[in-house]
C-alpha positions in Angstrom: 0.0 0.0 0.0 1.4 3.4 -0.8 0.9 6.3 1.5 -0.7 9.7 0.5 3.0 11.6 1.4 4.5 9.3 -1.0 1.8 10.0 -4.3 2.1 13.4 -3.3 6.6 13.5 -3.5 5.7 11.2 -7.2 3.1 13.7 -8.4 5.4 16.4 -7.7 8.3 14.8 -9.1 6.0 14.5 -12.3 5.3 18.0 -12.8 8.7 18.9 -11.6 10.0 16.9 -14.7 7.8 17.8 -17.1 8.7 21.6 -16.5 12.0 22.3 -18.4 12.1 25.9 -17.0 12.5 24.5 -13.7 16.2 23.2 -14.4 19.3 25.4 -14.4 22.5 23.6 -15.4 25.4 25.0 -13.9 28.7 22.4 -14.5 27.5 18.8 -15.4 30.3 16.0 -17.7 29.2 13.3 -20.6 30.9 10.9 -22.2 30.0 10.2 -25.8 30.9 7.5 -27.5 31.7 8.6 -31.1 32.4 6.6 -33.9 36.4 5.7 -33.1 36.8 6.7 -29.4 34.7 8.0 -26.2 34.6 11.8 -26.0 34.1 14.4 -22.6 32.3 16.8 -23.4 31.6 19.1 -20.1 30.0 22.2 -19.4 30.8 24.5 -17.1 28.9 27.7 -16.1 28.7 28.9 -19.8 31.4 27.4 -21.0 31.5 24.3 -23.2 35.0 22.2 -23.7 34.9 19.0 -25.7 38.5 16.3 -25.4 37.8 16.0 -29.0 39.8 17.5 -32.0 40.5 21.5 -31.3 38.5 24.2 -33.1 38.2 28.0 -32.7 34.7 27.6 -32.1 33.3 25.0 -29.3 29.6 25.5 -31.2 31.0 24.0 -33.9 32.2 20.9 -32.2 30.1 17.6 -33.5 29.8 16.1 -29.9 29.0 19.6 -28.1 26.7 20.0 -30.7 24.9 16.4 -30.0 24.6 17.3 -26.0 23.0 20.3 -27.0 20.5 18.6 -29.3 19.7 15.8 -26.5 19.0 18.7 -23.6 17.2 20.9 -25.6 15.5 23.8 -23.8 16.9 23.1 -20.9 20.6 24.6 -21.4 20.8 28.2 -20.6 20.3 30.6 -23.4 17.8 28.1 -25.1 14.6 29.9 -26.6 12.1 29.9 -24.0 7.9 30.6 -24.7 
C-alpha cells in the first residue's frame, strides 16, 4: 500500500520533470561514444569544452553539438515561450 505523502513526493516529481524551465545547469560532464573513441564533453557555467579534435569555435564541435540537441531547452540561453 502506498501512503498519501509518498503519491504526493511522485506527483510532484512528475510536474517537476515535465517543466523544463524548472532546471538550471550550472557544470555537469558526458561521455559520448563517437564513432572511433569516447569523448568528454563538459559544461561548465557557460562554458563548453569538448577532449575531442581543437577548433576556434566550441559550437562547432560535432559532440557539443549532439549534448546540446539531447538537452534541448533546458541549457541556458535556449529559446524559452
Amino acid at each position: 500500500m502506498m501512503h498519501s505523502s509518498m503519491i504526493g513526493h511522485i506527483e510532484k516529481a512528475v510536474r517537476y520533470s515535465e517543466d523544463h524551465r524548472r532546471f538550471h545547469f550550472n557544470q555537469f560532464s558526458v561521455t559520448l561514444d563517437g564513432d572511433h573513441r569516447k569523448h568528454q564533453v563538459t559544461f561548465d557555467n557557460g562554458a563548453w569544452t569538448c577532449d575531442g579534435e581543437a577548433i576556434d569555435d566550441p559550437s562547432f564541435n560535432a559532440h557539443i553539438m549532439a549534448v546540446e540537441r539531447v538537452l534541448g531547452e533546458m541549457l541556458p540561453g535556449a529559446a524559452t515561450d
